[in-house]
MARRO-532325 format. One line per 8 residues: number of its first residue (from 1); for each residue x, y, z of C-alpha. Coordinates in nm, 2 decimals. Each point is the difference from the previous one (the first is absolute). Last residue first. Example, Ala and Ser with C-alpha at 12.3 -4.5 7.8 and 13.67 -1.06 7.14 Angstrom:
// MARRO-532325
2) 1.37/-0.11/0.71  -0.14/-0.34/0.07
This chain:
// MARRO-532325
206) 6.17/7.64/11.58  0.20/-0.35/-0.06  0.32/0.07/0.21  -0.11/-0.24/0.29  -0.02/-0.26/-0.30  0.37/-0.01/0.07  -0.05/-0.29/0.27  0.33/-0.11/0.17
198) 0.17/0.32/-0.13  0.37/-0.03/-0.09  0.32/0.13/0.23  0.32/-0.03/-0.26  0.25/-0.22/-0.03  -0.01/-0.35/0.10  -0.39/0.02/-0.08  -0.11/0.17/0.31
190) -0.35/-0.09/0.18  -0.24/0.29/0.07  -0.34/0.01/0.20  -0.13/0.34/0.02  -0.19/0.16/0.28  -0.15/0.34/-0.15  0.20/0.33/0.19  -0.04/0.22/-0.37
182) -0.11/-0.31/-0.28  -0.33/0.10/-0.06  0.07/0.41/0.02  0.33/-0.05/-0.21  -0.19/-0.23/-0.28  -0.27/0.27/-0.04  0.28/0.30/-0.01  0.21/-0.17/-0.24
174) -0.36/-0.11/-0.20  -0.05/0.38/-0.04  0.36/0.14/-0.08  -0.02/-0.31/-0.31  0.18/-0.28/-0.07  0.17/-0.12/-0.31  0.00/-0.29/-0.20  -0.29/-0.19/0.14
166) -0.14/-0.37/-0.06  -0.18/0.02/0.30  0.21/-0.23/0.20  0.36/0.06/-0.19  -0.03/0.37/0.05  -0.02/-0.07/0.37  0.22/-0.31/0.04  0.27/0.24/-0.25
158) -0.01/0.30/0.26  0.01/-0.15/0.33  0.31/-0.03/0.15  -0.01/-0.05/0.43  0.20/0.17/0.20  0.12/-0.04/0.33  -0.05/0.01/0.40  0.13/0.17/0.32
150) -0.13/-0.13/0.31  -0.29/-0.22/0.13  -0.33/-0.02/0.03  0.02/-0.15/-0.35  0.27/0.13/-0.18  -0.07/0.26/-0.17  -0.04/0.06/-0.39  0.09/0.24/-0.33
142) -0.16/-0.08/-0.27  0.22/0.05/-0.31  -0.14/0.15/-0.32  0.30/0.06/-0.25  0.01/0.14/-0.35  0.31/0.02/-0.21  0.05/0.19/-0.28  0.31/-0.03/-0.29
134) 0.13/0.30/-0.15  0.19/-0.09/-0.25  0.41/0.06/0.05  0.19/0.28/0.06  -0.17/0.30/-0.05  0.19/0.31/-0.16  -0.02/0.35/0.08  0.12/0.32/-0.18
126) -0.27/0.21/0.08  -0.26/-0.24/-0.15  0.03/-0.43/-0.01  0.24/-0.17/-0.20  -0.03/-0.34/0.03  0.28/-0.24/0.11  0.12/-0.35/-0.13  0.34/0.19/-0.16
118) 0.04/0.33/0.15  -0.22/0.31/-0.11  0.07/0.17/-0.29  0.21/0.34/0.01  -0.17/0.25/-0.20  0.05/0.28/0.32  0.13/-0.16/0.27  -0.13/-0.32/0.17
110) 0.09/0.02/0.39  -0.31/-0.12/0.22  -0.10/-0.33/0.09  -0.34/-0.15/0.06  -0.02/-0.38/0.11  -0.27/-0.24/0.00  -0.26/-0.21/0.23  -0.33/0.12/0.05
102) -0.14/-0.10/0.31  -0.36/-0.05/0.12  -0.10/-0.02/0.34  -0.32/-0.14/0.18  -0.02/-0.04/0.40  -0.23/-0.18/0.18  0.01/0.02/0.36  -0.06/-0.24/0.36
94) -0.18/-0.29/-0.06  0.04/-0.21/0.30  0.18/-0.39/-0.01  -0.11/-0.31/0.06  0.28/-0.28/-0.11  0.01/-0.32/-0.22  0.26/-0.21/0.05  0.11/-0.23/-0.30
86) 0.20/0.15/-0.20  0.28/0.04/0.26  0.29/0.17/-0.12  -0.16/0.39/0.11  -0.02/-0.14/0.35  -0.21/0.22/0.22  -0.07/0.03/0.40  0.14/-0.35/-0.03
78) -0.04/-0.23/0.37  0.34/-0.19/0.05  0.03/0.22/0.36  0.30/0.11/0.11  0.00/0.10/0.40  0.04/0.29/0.19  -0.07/-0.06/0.37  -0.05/0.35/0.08
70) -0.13/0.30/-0.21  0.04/0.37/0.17  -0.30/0.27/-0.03  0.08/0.34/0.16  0.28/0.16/0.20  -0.14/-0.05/0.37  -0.07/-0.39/-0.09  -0.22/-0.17/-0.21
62) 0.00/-0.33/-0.07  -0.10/-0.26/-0.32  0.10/-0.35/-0.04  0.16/-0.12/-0.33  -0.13/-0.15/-0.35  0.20/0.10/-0.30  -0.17/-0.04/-0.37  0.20/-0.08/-0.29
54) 0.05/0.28/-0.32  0.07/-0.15/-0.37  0.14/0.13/-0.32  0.08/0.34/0.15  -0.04/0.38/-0.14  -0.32/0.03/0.19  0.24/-0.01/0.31  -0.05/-0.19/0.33
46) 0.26/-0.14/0.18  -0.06/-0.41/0.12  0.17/-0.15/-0.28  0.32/0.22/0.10  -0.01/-0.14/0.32  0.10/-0.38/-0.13  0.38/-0.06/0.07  0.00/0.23/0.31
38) -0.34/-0.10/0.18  0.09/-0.38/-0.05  0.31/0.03/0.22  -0.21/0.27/0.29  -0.27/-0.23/0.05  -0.24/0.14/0.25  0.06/0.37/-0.13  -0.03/0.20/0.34
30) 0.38/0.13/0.03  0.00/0.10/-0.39  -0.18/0.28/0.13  -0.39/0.08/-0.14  -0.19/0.35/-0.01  -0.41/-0.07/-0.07  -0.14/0.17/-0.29  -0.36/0.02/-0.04
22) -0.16/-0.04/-0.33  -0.30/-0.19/0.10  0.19/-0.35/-0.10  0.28/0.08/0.18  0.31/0.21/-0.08  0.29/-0.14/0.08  0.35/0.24/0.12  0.35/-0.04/0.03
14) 0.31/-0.08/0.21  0.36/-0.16/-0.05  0.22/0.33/-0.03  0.16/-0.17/-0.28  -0.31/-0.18/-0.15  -0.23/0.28/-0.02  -0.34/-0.14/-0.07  -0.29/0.22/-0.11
6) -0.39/-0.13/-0.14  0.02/-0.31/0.17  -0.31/-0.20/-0.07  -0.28/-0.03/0.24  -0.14/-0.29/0.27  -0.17/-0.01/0.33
């Protein structure tokens, strides 16, 4: 069977790997096969979304009176992910779409009465001031699972979707259309070094 670590606590020398249905299985150091490449590569094989890469563990699963216990752990050279590699493609599960805007600038208080407002400021109403111009940013991210498998990413998709039909903005009605087609769809992605891109972005095309 295999699964990723998802805990590792290296001082007390045990932790736990959740299989490919999401169960976790307790693991001692004792039952790692090869104890010497375990400690210079384990933290390749704990999962975070935060990490570059994440490498599959294969081990032998028992139960006992306390609950599921992995034996024989082994390192396997198989890639859950590898956000380096442009060449893998992966199936992943649609999971949310999420659209934010954000309006960047700053409002201070503390102009008196016919004072004017700092240098590169504007004076706003009840002695106010903004710093700066206001500058907006929009963001529509896709959020994903891995395939049959835990946690996941996101996916940005605001400039392939105004850049397909020629948009500039999108509307409450096409966010609900795109959500509803793209909601638990299988999705291939690929990453470009960087970021996680759509294999086929005409899947956005409504």
């Amino acid at each position: 069977m295999q699964g990723v670590i998802s805990k590792y606590f290296d001082e007390q020398g045990y932790g736990f790997i959740k299989d490919e249905k999401g169960q976790d299985y307790f693991f001692h150091f004792n039952n790692v096969l090869d104890k010497i490449e375990f400690r210079a590569r384990v933290q390749d094989y704990i999962y975070s979304d935060l990490k570059s890469c994440c490498y599959f563990v294969q081990f032998r699963p028992w139960q006992n009176a306390k609950g599921n216990i992995a034996l024989d752990v082994m390192l396997s050279e198989e890639r859950l992910f590898d956000h380096s590699e442009k060449q893998c493609l992966y199936m992943v599960q649609g999971a949310k779409l999420e659209y934010k805007i954000s309006e960047i600038s700053f409002i201070e208080s503390g102009i008196k009465k016919r004072q004017a407002a700092p240098l590169g400021a504007t004076a706003g109403g009840n002695g106010t001031y903004r710093i700066g111009y206001p500058e907006t940013y929009r963001f529509l991210s896709l959020y994903f699972k891995w395939n049959k498998f835990m946690g996941g990413g996101k996916i940005e998709l605001l400039e392939p979707v105004l850049r397909l039909k020629g948009r500039k903005k999108v509307t409450k009605k096409f966010l609900r259309q795109l959500e509803a087609r793209l909601k638990d769809a299988e999705l291939e992605i690929f990453s470009d070094g960087q970021e996680w891109q759509l294999v086929a972005p005409s899947v956005l095309t409504l």
